[in-house]
N, C-alpha and C positions, 0 to 999 in steps of 0.2 A: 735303195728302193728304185723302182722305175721312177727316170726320171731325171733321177740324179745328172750332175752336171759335170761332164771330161773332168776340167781343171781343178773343181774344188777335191777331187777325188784323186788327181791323178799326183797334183804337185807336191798335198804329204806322202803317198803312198811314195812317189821318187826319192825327196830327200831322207827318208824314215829308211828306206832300203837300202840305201848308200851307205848308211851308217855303216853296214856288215863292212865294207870296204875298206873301214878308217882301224889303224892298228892301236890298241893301248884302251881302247873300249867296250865297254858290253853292249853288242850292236841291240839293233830293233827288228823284233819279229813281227812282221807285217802281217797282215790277213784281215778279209773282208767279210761282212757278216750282212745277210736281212731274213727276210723275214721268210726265204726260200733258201734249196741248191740251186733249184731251177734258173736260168741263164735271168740276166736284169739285163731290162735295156735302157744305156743311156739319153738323156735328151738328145744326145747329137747322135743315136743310132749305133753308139757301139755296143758289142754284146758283152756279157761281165758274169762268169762262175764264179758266184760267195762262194768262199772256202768254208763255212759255216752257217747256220740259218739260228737264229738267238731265240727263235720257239721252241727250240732244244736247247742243246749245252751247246756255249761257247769255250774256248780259252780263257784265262784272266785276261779282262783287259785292264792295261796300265794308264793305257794313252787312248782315251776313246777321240774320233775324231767324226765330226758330223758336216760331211759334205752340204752344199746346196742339192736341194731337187726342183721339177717343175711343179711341186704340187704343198708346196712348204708354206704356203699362205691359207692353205686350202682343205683339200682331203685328209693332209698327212699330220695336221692338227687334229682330226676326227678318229688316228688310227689308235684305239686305246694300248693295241700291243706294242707299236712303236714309243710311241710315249710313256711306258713302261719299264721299257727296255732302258731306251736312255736316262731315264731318271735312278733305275736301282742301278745300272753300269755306271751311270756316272757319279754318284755316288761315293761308289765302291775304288775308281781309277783313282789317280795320283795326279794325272792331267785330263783336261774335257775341253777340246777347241770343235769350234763351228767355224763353218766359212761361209760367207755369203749370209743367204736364207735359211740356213741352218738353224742360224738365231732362233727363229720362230721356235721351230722344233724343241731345242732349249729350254728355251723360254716358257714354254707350255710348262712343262717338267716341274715350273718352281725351283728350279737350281740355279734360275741368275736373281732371284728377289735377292736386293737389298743388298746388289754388289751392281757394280759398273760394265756394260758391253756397247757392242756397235753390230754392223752387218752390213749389207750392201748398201753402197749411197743412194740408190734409186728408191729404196723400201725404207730410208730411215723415218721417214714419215707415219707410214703403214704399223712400222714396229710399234712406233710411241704411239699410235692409235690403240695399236690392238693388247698392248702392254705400257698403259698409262702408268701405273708403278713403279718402272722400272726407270734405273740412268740411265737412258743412253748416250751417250759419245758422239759428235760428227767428226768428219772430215779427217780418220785416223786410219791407216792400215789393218792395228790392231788395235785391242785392249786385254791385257789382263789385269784381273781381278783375281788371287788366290791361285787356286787351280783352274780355273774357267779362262780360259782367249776366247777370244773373237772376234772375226777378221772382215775386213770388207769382202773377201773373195776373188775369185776370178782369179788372174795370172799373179795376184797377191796376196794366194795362197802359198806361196813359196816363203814370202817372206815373213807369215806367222809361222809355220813350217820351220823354217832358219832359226829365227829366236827361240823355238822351244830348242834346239841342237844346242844355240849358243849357252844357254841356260844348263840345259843338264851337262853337256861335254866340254866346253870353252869354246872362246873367241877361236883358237886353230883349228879346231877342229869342223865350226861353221862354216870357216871362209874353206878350208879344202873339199866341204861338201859343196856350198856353193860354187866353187871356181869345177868342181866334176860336173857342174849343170850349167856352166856357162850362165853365172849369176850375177851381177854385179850385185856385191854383198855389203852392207856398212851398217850397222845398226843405228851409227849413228844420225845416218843419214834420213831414217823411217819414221815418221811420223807415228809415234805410239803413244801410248800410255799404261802406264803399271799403276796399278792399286794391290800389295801384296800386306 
């Protein structure tokens, strides 16, 4: 969506694509969807051709991933097709990670009642206002719950990112994705938490 924010977009779209790289694996087919073809512009100004617009037909998707935007508090709660979208797509996937304020977004859908998440430090506030029902988590990278992450965001979207790789392909196969992005990768080292 306009708006959307570089990093939470950029850092799974990088290590999700890298996969192709890794030998003895079923890589990941990356592609981007909204609510247009027409170019999106990011918060920070860059321009973005969806490979698909999900008012029509998309691909299956497996791995939905819901970036932050600037308007995830806001307008993008109001959007019934977006909130649509994500609710029967994520549904439908195997995995559903938010990064950042993405949450919101999520969240709206009813697909995190009555399971455990987080989102950006600065809005964990805002979330448990606007989503008094809901667990939320502080002061974690990520959390999964099931099929559902989510991640504080920002440049640590790499490292919800990483853990689903380490999860579906192993521990070697993470860190060689990590060490191709110049990552210092440990899982152990991440502040997280699983609810599976």
């Amino acid at each position: 969506m306009d708006g959307t924010f570089n990093t939470e977009l950029t850092a799974p779209m990088d290590i999700f694509h890298h996969t192709k790289f890794r030998d003895g694996i079923k890589p990941m087919n990356v592609f981007t969807v909204a609510n247009t073809t027409d170019a999106i512009t990011t918060f920070e100004g860059l321009k973005i051709l969806p490979d698909f617009n999900y008012t029509k037909k998309t691909p299956r998707i497996d791995i939905l991933v819901i970036p932050a935007a600037e308007h995830n508090l806001d307008s993008d709660l109001s959007d019934s097709l977006l909130i649509q979208f994500v609710r029967n797509t994520g549904m439908k996937a195997e995995f559903v990670i938010s990064h950042c304020d993405g949450a919101f977004v999520l969240a709206k859908t009813g697909l995190l009642d009555g399971r455990v998440s987080t989102t950006f430090p600065g809005d964990v506030e805002a979330y448990k206002k606007m989503y008094p029902h809901l667990d939320v988590l502080e002061n974690l990278l990520f959390v999964r719950d099931g099929k559902f992450i989510t991640s504080a965001g920002g440049a640590k979207s790499f490292e919800a990112s990483l853990y689903l790789c380490e999860d579906l392909y192993g521990k070697e196969i993470a860190d060689q994705l990590a060490k191709g992005m110049v990552i210092d990768w440990n899982l152990e080292g991440v502040p997280y938490e699983i609810n599976i």
